[in-house]
C-alpha positions in Angstrom: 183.9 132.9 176.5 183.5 132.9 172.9 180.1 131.7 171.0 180.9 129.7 168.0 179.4 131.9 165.1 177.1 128.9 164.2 175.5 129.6 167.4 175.5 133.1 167.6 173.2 133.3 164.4 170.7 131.3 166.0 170.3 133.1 169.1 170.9 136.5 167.5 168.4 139.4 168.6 165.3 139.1 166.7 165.0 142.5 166.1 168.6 142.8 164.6 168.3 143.6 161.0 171.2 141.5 158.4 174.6 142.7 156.8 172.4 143.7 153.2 174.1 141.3 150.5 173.3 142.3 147.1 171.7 139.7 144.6 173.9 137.6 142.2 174.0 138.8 138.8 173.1 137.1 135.8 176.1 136.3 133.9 173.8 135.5 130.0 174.2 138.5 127.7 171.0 140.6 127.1 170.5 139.8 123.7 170.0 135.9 124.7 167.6 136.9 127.4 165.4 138.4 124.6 166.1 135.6 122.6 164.4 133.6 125.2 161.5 135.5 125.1 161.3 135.3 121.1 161.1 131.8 120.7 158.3 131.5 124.0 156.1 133.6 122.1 156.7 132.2 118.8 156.1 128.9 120.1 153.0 130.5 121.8 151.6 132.2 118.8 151.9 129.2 116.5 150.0 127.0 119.2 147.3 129.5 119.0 147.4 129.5 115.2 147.1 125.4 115.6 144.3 125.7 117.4 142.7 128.3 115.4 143.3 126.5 112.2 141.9 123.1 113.8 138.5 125.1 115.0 138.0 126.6 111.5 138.3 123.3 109.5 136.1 121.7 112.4 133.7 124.3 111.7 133.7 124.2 107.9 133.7 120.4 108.5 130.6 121.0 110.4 128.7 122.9 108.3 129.9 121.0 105.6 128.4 117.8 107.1 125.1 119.3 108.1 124.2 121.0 104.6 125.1 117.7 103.4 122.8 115.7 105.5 119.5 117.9 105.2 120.6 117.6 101.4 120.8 113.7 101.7 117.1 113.4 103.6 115.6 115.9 101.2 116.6 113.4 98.2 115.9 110.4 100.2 112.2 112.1 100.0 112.4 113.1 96.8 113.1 109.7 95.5 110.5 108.3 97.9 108.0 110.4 96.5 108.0 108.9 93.0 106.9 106.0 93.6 103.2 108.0 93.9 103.8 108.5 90.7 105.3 105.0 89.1 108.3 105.9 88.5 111.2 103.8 88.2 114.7 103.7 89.4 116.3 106.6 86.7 113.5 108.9 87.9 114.6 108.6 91.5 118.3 108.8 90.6 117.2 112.2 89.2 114.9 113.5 91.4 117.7 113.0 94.4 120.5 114.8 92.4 118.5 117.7 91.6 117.3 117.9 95.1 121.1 117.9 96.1 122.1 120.6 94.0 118.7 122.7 94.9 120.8 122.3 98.3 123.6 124.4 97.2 125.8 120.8 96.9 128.2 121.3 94.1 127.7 117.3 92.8 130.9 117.4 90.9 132.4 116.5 94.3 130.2 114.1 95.6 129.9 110.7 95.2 126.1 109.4 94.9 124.5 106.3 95.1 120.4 105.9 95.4 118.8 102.6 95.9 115.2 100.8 96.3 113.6 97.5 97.0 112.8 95.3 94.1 112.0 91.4 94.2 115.0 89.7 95.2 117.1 92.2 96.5 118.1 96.3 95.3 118.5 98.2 92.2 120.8 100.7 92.4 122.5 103.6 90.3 125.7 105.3 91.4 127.0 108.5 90.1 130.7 109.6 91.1 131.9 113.6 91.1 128.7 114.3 89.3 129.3 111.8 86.0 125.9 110.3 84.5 124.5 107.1 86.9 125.7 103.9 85.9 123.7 100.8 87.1 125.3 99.0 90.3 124.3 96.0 91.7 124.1 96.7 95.4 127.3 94.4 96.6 128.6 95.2 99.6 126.0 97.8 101.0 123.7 97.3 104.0 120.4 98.3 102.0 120.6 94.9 100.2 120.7 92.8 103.2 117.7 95.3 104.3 115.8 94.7 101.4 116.1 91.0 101.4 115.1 90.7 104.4 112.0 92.4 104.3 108.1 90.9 103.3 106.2 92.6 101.5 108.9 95.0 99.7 108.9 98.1 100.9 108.4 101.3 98.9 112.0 102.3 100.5 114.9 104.6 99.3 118.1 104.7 100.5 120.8 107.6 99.5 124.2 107.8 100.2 126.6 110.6 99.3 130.1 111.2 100.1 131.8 114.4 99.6 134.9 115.7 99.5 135.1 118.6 102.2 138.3 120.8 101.6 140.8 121.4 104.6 141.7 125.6 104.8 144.4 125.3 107.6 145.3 121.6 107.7 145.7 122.2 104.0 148.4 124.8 104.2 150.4 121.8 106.0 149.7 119.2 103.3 146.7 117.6 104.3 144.4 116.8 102.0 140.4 117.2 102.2 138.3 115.0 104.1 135.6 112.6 102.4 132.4 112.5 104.4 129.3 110.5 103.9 125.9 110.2 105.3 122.7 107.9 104.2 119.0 107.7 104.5 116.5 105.7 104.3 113.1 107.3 102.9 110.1 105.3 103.0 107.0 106.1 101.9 104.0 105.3 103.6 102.2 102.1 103.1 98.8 103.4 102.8 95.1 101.2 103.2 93.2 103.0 100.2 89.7 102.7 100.1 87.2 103.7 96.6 83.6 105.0 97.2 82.3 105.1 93.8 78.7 106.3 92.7 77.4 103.5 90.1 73.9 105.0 90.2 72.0 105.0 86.8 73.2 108.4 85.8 76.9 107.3 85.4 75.0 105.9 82.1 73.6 109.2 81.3 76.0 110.1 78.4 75.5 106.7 76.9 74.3 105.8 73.3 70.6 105.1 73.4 70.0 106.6 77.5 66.7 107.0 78.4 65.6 109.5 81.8 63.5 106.8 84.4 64.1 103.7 82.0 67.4 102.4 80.6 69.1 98.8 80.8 72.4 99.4 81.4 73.1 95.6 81.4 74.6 96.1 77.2 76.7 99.1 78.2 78.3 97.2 81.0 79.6 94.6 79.1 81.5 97.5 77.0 82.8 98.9 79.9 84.6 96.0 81.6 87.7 95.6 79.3 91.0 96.3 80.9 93.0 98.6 79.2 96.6 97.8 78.0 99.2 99.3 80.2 102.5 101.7 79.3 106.2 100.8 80.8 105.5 102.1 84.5 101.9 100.4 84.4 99.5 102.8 83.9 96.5 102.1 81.6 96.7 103.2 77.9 93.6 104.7 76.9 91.7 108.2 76.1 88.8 107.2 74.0 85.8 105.0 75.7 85.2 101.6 72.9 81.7 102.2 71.6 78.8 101.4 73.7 80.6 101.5 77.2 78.5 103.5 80.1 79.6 107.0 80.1 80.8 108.6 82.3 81.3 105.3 84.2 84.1 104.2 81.6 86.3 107.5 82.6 85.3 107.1 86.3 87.4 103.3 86.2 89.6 104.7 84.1 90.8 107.3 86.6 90.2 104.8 89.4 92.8 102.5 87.1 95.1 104.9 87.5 95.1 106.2 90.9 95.7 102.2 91.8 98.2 101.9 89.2 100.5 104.2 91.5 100.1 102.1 94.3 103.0 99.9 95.6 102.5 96.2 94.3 102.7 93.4 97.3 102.9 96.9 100.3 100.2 99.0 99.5 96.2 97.6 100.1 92.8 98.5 98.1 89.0 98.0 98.7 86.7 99.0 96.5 83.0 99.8 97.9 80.3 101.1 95.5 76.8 102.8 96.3 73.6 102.9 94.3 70.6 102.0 96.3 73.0 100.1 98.8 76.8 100.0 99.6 78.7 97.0 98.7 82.4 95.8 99.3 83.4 94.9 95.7 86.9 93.8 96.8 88.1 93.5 100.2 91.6 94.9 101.2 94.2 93.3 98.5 97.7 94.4 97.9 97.5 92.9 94.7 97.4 95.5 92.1 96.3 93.5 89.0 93.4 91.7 91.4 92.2 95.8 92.5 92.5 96.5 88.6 90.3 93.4 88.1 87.7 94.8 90.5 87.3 98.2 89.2 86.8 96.7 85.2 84.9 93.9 85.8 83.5 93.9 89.4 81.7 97.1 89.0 78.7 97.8 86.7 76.4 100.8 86.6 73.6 100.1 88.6 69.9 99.1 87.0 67.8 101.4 88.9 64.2 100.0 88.6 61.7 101.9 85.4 60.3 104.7 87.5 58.6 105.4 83.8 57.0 102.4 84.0 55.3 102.6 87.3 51.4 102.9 86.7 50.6 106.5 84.3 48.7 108.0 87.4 51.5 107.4 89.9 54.1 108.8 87.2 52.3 111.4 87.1 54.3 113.1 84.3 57.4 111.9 86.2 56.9 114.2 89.5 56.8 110.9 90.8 55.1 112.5 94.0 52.1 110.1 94.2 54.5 107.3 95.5 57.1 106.1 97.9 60.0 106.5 96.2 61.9 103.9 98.5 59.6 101.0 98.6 56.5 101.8 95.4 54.7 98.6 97.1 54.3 99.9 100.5 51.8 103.0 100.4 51.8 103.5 104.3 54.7 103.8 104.9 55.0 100.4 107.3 57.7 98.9 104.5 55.2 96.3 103.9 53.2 96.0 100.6 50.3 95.3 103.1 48.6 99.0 103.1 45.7 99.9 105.4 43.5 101.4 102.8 41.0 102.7 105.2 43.6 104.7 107.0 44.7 106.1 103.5 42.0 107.2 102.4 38.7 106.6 104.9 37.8 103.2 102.8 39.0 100.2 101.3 40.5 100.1 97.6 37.2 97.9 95.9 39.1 94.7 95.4 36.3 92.6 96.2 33.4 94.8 95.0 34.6 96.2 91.6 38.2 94.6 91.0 38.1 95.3 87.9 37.5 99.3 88.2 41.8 98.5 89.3 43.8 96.9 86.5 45.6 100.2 86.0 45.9 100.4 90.0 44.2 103.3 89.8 40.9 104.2 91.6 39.8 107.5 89.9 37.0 109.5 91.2 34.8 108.8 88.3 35.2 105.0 90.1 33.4 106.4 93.3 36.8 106.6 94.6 37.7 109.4 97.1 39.7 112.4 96.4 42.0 113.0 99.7 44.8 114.6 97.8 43.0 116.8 94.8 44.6 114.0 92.7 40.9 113.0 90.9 41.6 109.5 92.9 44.5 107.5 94.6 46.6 104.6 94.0 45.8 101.0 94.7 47.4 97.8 94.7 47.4 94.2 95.8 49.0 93.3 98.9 49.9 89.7 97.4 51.3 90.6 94.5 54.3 93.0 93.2 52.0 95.3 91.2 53.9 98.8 91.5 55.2 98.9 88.1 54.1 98.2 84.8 56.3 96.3 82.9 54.9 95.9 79.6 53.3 99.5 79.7 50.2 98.2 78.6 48.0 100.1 81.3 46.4 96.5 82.4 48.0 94.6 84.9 48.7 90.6 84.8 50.7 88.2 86.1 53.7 89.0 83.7 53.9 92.3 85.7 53.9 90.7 88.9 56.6 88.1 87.2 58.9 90.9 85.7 59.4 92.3 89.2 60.2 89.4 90.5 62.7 88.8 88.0 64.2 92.1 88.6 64.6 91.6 92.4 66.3 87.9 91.8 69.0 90.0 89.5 72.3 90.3 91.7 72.4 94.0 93.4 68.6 94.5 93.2 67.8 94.7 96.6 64.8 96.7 96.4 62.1 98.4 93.8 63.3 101.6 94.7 64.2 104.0 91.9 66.7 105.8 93.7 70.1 105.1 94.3 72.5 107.8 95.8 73.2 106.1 99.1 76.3 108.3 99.9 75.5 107.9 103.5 75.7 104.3 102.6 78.9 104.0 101.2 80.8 106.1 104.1 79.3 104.0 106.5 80.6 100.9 104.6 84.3 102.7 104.2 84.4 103.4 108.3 83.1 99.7 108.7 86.0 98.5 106.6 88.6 100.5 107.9 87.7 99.5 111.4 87.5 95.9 110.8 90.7 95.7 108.2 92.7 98.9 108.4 96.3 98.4 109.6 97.0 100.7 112.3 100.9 101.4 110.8 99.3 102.8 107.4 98.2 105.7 105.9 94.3 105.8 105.9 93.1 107.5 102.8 89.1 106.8 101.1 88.7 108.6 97.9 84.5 109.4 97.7 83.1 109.9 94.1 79.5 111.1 93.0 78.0 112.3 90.0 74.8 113.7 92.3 73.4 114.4 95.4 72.2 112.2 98.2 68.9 110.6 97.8 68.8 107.4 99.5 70.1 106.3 103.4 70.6 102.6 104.8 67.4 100.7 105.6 67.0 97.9 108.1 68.7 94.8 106.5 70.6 96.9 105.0 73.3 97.8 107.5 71.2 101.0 109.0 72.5 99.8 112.6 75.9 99.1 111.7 78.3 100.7 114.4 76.7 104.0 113.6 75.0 104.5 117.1 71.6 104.5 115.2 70.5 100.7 116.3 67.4 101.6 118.4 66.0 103.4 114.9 66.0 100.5 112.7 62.2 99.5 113.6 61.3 103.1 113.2 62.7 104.2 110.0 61.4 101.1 107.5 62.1 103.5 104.5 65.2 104.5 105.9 65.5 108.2 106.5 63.1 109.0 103.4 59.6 108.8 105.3 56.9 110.2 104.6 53.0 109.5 103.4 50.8 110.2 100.8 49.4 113.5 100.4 49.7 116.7 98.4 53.3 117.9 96.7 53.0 120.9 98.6 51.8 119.9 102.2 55.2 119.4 103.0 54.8 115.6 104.6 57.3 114.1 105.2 60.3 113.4 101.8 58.2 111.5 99.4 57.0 114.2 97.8 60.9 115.7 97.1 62.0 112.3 96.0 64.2 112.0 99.3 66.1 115.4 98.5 66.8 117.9 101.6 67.8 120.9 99.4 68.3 122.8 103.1 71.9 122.2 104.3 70.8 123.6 107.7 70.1 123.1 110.2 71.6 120.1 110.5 69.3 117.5 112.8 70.6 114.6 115.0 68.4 111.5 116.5 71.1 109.7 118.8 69.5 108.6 121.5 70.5 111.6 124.0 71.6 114.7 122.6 74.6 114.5 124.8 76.2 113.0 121.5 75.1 115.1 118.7 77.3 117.1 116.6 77.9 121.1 118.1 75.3 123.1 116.5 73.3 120.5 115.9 69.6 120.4 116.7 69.0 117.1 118.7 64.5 115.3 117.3 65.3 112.4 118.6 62.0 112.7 120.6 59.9 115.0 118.7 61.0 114.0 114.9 58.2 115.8 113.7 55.3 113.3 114.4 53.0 115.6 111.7 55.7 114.9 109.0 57.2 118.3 108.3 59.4 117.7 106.6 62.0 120.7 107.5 62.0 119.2 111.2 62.9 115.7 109.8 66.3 114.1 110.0 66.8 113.4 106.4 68.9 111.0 104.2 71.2 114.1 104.2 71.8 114.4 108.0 72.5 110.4 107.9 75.5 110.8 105.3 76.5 113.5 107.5 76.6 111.0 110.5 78.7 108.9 108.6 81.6 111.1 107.4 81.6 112.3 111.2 82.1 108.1 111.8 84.6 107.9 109.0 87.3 110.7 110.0 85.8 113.0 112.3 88.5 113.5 115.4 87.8 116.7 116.6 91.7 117.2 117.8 91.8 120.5 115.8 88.9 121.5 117.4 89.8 120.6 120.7 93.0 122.6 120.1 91.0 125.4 119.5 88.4 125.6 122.5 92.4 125.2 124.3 93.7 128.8 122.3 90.4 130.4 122.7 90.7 130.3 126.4 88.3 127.5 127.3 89.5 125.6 130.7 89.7 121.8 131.1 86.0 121.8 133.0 84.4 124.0 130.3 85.7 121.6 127.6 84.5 118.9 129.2 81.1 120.3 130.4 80.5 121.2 126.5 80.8 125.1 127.1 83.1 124.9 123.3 81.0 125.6 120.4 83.7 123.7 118.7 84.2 120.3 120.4 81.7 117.6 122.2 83.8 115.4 124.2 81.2 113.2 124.5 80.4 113.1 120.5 81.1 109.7 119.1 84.8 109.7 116.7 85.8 108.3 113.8 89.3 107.4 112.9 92.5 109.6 111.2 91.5 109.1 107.8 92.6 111.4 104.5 89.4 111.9 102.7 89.4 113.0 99.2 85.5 114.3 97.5 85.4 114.7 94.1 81.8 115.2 92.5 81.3 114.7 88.6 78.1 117.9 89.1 78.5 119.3 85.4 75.2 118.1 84.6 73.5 120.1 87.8 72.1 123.1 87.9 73.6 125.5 90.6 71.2 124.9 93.4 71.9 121.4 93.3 75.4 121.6 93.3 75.3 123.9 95.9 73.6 120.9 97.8 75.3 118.2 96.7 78.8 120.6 97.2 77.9 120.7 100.9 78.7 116.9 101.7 81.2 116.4 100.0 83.3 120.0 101.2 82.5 118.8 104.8 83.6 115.3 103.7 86.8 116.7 102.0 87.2 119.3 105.4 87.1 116.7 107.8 89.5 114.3 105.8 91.9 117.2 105.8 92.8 117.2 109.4 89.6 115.7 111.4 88.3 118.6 112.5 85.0 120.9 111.3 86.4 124.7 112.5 89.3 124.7 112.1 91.0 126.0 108.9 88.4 125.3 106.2 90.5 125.7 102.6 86.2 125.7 101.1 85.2 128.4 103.4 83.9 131.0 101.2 85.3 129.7 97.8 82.4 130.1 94.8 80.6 126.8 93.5 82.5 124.4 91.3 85.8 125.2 92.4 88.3 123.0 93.7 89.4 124.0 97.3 91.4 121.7 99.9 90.9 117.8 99.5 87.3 118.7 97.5 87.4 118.0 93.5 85.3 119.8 91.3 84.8 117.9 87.8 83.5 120.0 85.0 83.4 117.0 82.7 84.1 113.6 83.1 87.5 113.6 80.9 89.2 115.6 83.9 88.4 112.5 86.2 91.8 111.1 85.6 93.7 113.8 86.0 92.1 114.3 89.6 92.7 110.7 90.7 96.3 111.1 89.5 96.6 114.4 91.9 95.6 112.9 94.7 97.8 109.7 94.5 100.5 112.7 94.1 98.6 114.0 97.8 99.9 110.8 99.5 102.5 112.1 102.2 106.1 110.3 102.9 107.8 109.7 105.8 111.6 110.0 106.6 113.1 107.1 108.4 116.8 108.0 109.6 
């Protein structure tokens, strides 16, 4: 029987191979195939070109954008930085465009527009395609709502620019170029400044009628408080000092006038300490520029150090002064009493009830049948009832009126003492750290300014703030005089700092007296146990090593430092065990401030400005960046030269010009 051929192919032999039928043939000519072809990769090739086009504008539009932003935060500085300098809304305008165009901006295609807080809202100026600005009142923009919204007003910035970025591909296809715009907000820092001025007798030195060891500076004072008139951006008017005024004190406000001036009214604070033979806060933190102003004209006064010429002839002594405590002339032992135990002076009594009268000079010479301990032909006497050290009517016969006049002088305001020093410098950092701890805000920039016309003769004395947060409270029964003990003997026994009028000429080595030398300074030499008990004087903590101790409480960090122990290849455990000549981890800290030094030592000779340079380089070093090693800009530079935050004034005429560079000094912050 027959298979039906439908079933035959389904049970056909596996392993038969097909009839071979050729494959159908295309019937479209040749020249459309390639046609085909064409037009794929035509359409291929301009996708391509598309998308290469679109990544090259991207790209330009990238760049484009970024050189514009860094060109937009760099003005936003710029602008922010004037106001360290006063200046007003044109100046900023200016600063902004040239920092754009220092960017490589063309600014005939961009559109600017800069801005800053004022009292009730913005002032602004807009310049478009690079035309002159053009005041505009804000409307619209989000800075004004910012500004009125914000107490105290800010010492903000904000720039805007839009330009017009060209389009290379999209442009070939009629597109036209893209506008792009970015803003910032520059702000600069609100900053907590702090004055340490020297108002010791010699900022009177260059006045009319001065006279060495006796002059009343009370006439010159009253010359020297008149505010001067002020120009458009509020800085004082002024170059010449009115006749009479305390020189150099008059140019020391003046500058002090003007480094305020620059501050931001109602956002920016001042405090105003002075030293003489004390520190005192002459105006507490304000933001109120005219108030600080105020302060500096009228609440400071040259100091009216007490007549060292008019202490008793024999305790002058041709004014070597070296027959008398120079911190306290009524306390002879060294107790800080005026009572004196004659007898352990000099082996028996001062004749007060014998042959009184022998004393009315308060001088028991040895043609008295006094004794002669100190090759001085006799030795000093006086009443432990009365004030007797000086006298006042240089008459060489004491009386009552004597007694009287130094009474007087102590009831004056800021005569806390007889002494006749006053270069507390140690005084007045201690007071600045004091302030800033108590009334600093912890958002601001911390900046103290420290000016001296002289070296450091004088530290704090009990009553007198000597155990005020300075880790020196145990000391305070101790040290009566201070840091300026010492007893009476011969100039050149070398007992104690009486005899040297409180001056430690020897920068090293520096001595410490905490009360375990677990906390002294690295390199220090730690007394607190052996502080020479026979008065040498060259193994004495001096008034020198206390001012020191107070910079190091004022803006001593040690982070630098720390870093440095870290690069040198110190371990954690090394650190810590105190291994690091550079770091004490244990040491006591001070806080982040920027300390500026400037010292008025024209009228020094070298050796003391080489002393006097030492403080206030290490003072300037540590307010650089808190740390003593590390990157000194005063290492090696000569005497009288400036060098880091240090200010060397050759006369007091260039005071000004140094106040004004470091309100300039006063860093900025970008806020995006």
């Amino acid at each position: 029987m027959r298979i039906p051929s439908f079933l035959s192919l389904r049970f056909k032999n596996p392993n038969s191979v097909p009839p071979y039928r050729p494959a159908a043939r295309s019937f479209l000519p040749k020249s459309i195939r390639r046609g085909q072809i064409l037009v794929i990769f035509g359409v291929a090739l301009f996708v391509l070109l598309v998308f290469v086009g679109l990544a090259i504008d991207a790209g330009s539009l990238y760049v484009t954008y970024g050189q514009l932003k860094r060109a937009v935060d760099a003005a936003a500085i710029a602008s922010a930085n004037t106001f360290k300098r006063g200046e007003d809304i044109n100046s900023m305008s200016i600063s902004a465009i040239e920092m754009i165009r220092l960017h490589n901006v063309d600014t005939s295609e961009v559109d600017l527009l800069v801005c800053r807080c004022v009292s009730g809202g913005v002032e602004c100026r807009h310049s478009a395609s690079g035309e002159p600005f053009s005041a505009y009142d804000g409307s619209g923009e989000p800075v004004k709502d910012k500004c009125e919204n914000i107490s105290p007003i800010p010492k903000m910035v904000w720039v805007r620019a839009t330009q017009r970025a060209p389009l290379y591909f999209l442009g070939l296809l009629g597109f036209d170029s893209v506008r792009l715009t970015t803003d910032t907000y520059a702000e600069a820092a609100a900053v907590d400044l702090v004055l340490i001025l020297d108002v010791s007798e010699s900022m009177a030195v260059n006045s009319g009628g001065y006279i060495t060891n006796d002059y009343d500076p009370s006439n010159c004072n009253i010359l020297t408080q008149t505010i001067p008139p002020r120009d458009g951006s509020g800085q004082p008017v002024a170059s010449t000092p009115p006749d009479g005024a305390c020189l150099p004190m008059w140019y020391a406000k003046l500058a002090a006038d003007a480094l305020v001036s620059r501050m931001y009214e109602g956002y920016d604070r001042i405090a105003i300490i002075t030293y003489a033979d004390k520190a005192r806060l002459v105006q507490g933190f304000t933001s109120n520029l005219n108030q600080a102003r105020q302060s500096i004209w009228q609440g400071i006064n040259v100091h009216d150090e007490a007549p060292s010429a008019r202490l008793w002839p024999n305790w002058y002594n041709d004014s070597l002064l070296d027959r008398v405590n120079p911190v306290n002339p009524e306390d002879r032992d060294g107790d800080g009493l005026d009572d004196d135990n004659d007898e352990a002076l000099y082996g028996v009594r001062c004749p007060w009830l014998t042959n009184p009268a022998v004393l009315a000079d308060r001088w028991w010479g040895v043609d008295e049948g006094a004794p002669d301990p100190f090759g001085w032909g006799g030795v000093p006497c006086d009443d432990d009832d009365l004030r007797d050290a000086y006298d006042w009517d240089q008459d060489d016969v004491f009386t009552l009126a004597d007694h009287q006049a130094s009474v007087n002088y102590l009831s004056q305001p800021n005569h806390s003492s007889l002494t006749f020093l006053s270069t507390c410098i140690g005084c007045g950092l201690r007071e600045a750290s004091q302030v800033f701890r108590q009334d600093g805000r912890p958002g601001a920039v911390w900046v103290a300014v420290l000016f001296t016309d002289g070296i450091v003769n004088l530290s704090d004395v009990p009553g007198y703030a000597l155990s005020s947060n300075n880790r020196l409270e145990p000391l305070a029964e101790d040290y009566p005089n201070g840091f300026c003990d010492g007893v009476l003997a011969n100039r050149d026994d070398n007992k104690g700092w009486w005899q040297r009028l409180c001056l430690d000429r020897d920068v090293t080595p520096r001595f410490c007296i905490d009360e375990s030398p677990n906390t002294c300074p690295p390199g220090s030499q730690w007394i607190r146990n052996n502080n020479a008990a026979d008065l040498n004087r060259n193994q004495k903590y001096s008034v020198q090593d206390y001012a020191f101790r107070m910079a190091d409480l004022l803006a001593y960090t040690g982070v630098s430092d720390l870093e440095r122990c870290t690069n040198e290849g110190y371990s954690a455990t090394q650190i810590e065990n105190g291994d690091c000549p550079y770091f004490n981890p244990d040491e006591p800290k001070g806080n982040s401030v920027a300390v500026y030094s400037v010292g008025l030592l024209n009228m020094l000779p070298d050796s003391l400005v080489d002393v006097g340079e030492s403080l206030l380089r290490y003072v300037a070093n540590l307010g650089d960046d808190g740390s003593r090693y590390v990157n000194d800009p005063c290492q090696g530079k000569p005497r009288r030269t400036n060098c880091g935050n240090y200010y060397y004034a050759g006369s007091p005429q260039n005071l000004r010009a140094i106040f004004e560079d470091i309100a300039s000094r006063i860093y900025t912050r970008l806020n995006q």
